[in-house]
C-alpha positions in Angstrom: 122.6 132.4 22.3 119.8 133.1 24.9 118.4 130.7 27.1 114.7 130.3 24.6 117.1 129.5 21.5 119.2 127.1 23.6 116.2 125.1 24.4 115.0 125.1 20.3 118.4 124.1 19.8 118.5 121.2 21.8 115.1 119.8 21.0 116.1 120.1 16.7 119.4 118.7 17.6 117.8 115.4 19.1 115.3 115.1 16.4 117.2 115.9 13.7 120.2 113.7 14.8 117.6 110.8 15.1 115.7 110.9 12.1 119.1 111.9 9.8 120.7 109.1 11.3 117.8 106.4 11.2 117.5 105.8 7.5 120.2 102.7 7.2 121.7 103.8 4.5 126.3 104.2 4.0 125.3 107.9 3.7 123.1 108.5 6.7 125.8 106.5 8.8 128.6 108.7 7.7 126.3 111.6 8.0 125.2 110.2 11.4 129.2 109.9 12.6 130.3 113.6 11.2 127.0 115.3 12.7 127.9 113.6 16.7 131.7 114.4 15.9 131.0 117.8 15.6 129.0 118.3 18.7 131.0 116.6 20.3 134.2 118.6 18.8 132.1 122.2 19.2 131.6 121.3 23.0 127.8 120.4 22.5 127.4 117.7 24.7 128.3 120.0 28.2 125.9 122.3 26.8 123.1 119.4 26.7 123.5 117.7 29.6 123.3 121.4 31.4 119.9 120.8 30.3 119.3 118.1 32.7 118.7 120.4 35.7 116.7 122.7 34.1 113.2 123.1 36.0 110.7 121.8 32.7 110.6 118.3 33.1 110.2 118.3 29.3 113.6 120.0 28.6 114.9 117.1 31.1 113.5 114.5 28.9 114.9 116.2 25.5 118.2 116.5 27.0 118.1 112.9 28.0 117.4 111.8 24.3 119.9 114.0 22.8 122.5 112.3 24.8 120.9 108.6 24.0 121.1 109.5 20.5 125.2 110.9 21.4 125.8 107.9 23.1 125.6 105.4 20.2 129.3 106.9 19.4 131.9 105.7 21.3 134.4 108.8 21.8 131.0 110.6 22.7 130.3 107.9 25.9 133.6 108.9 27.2 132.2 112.7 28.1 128.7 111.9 28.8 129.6 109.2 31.3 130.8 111.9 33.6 126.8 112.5 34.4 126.2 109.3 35.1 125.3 110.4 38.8 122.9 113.1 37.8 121.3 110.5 35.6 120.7 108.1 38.3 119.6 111.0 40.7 116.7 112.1 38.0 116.0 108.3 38.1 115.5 108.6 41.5 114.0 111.8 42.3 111.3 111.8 39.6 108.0 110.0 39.4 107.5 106.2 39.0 107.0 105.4 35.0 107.6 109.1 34.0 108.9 110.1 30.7 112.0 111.1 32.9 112.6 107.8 34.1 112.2 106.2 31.1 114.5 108.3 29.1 117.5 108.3 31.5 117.2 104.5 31.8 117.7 104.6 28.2 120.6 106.7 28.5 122.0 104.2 30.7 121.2 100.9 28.8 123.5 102.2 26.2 126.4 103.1 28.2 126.1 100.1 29.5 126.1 97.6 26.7 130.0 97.3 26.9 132.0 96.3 29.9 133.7 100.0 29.6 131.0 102.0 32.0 129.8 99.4 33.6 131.6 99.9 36.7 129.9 103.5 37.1 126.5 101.7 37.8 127.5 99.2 39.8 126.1 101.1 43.0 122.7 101.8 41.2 121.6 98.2 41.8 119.1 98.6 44.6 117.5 101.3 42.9 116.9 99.5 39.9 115.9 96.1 41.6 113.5 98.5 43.7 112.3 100.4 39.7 111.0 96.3 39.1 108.2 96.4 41.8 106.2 99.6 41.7 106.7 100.0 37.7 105.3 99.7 34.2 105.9 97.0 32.0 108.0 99.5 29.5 109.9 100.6 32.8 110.2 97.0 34.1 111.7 96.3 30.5 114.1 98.9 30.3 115.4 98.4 34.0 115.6 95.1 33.1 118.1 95.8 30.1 120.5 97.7 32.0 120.4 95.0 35.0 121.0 92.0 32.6 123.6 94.1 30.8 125.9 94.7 34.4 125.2 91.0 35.4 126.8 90.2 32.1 130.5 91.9 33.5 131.8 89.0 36.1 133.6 92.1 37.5 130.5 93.9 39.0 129.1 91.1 39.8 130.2 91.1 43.7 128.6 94.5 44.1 125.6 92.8 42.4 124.8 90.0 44.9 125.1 92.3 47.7 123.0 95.0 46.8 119.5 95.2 48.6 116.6 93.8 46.8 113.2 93.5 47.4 111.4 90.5 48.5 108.4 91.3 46.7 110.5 90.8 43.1 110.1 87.2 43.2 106.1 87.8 42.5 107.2 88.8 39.1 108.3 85.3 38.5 105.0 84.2 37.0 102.6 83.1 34.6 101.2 86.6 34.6 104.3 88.5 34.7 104.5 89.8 30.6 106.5 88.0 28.6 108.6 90.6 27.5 110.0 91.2 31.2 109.5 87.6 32.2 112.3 86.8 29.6 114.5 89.5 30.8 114.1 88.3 34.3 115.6 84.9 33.8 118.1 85.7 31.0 119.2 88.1 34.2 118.7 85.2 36.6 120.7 83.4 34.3 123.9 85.6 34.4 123.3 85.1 38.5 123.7 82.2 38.8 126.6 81.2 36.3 128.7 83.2 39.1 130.2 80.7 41.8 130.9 81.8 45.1 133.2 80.6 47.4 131.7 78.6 50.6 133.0 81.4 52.7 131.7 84.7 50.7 128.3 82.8 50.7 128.8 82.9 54.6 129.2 86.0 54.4 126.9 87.3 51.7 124.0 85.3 53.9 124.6 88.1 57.2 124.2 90.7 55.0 119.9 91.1 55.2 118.0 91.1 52.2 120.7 91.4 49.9 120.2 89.9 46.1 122.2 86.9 46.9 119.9 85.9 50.0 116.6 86.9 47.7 117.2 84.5 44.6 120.4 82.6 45.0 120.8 81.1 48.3 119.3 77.6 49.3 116.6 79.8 51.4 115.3 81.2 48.5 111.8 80.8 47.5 113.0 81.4 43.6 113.5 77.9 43.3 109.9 76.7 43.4 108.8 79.4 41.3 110.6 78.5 38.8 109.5 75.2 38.7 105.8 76.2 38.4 107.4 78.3 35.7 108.3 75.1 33.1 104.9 74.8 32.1 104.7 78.3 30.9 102.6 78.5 28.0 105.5 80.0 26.1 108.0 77.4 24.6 110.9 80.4 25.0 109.6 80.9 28.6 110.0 77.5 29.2 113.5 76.7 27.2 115.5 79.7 29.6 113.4 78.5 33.2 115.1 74.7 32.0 118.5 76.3 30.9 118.2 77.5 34.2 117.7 74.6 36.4 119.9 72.4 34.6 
């Protein structure tokens, strides 16, 4: 198969695949299983994520979907996790808010929702903490779903706290801040601060400069008073998480 009818192959495979296996029916699940098993079992899914250096940005972002939509099965996670790097390398290379991004955080939301992968994005941190500042409210969301998903794992939470983070991510902590991420941002706040660390790794976490732990969770943190002002949100939900939170 030539290059031209790889690419029609991949962009019918994603579509087809999503709209076969959207329908919520027993059929269209069992359809939806036997169609990824087989491109899984017919070696497919090398074949697609080869996509994912080709030069069209387009093909980039129809390869990234067609492993989203490969992703939902389990067995499948276990060979697309091995380009988990080249994922978070078009994450960081490409432009702020672009399709690109977008897509690949998707990617990586769902092999992240179990504690399996989890470990394989633990050095991604900064880069997604950094994604929050400069980016879109869809962006901000879907960053946001793959950080409160790893600060869900108590086991990746040490690379967490020490990964750099922006000062300038406290300003999303208000009023103005949409809802959608403002919830995201304190359910992930949340998971911070249920994990208790020891006097001396707090010591220790403080010397490291600008890390997460230093930016929201040490006594020097201006998150505190921001989170105050943020229990007379307008939204009760808003409110309810800020109090679960300071309680």
């Amino acid at each position: 198969m030539n290059l031209r009818r790889n690419k029609e192959a991949l962009s019918n495979s994603g579509g087809a695949a999503q709209s076969r296996c959207s329908g919520g029916h027993y059929s269209s699940a069992v359809f939806c299983l036997f169609l990824q098993n087989q491109i899984r079992e017919l070696e497919g899914i090398p074949v697609i994520a080869g996509f994912l250096s080709d030069p069209a940005p387009e093909v980039r972002v129809q390869a990234l979907n067609a492993l989203n939509n490969l992703c939902m099965n389990i067995q499948n996670q276990e060979q697309i996790k091995l380009y988990v790097p080249q994922v978070l390398e078009l994450i960081e290379m490409s432009a702020v808010n672009s399709d690109l991004q977008l897509g690949a955080l998707r990617l990586l939301t769902n092999l992240s929702v179990t504690d399996k992968h989890q470990h394989l994005l633990k050095g991604s941190v900064t880069l997604l903490l950094s994604l929050l500042v400069v980016s879109s409210e869809a962006l901000q969301v879907q960053t946001l779903k793959v950080l409160v998903n790893l600060s869900s794992n108590p086991d990746v939470m040490d690379d967490i706290v020490q990964a750099q983070a922006p000062a300038s991510v406290l300003l999303l902590f208000d009023e103005r801040t949409s809802p959608a991420v403002l919830l995201r941002l304190l359910t992930f706040v949340g998971n911070l601060k249920a994990w208790r660390p020891s006097a001396q790794v707090a010591d220790e976490l403080r010397r490291k400069q600008d890390c997460l732990f230093l930016v929201m969770l040490d006594e020097s943190s201006q998150l505190h008073g921001k989170l105050v002002r943020l229990l007379s949100h307008p939204a009760g939900e808003i409110q309810a998480q800020v109090a679960r939170i300071l309680t």
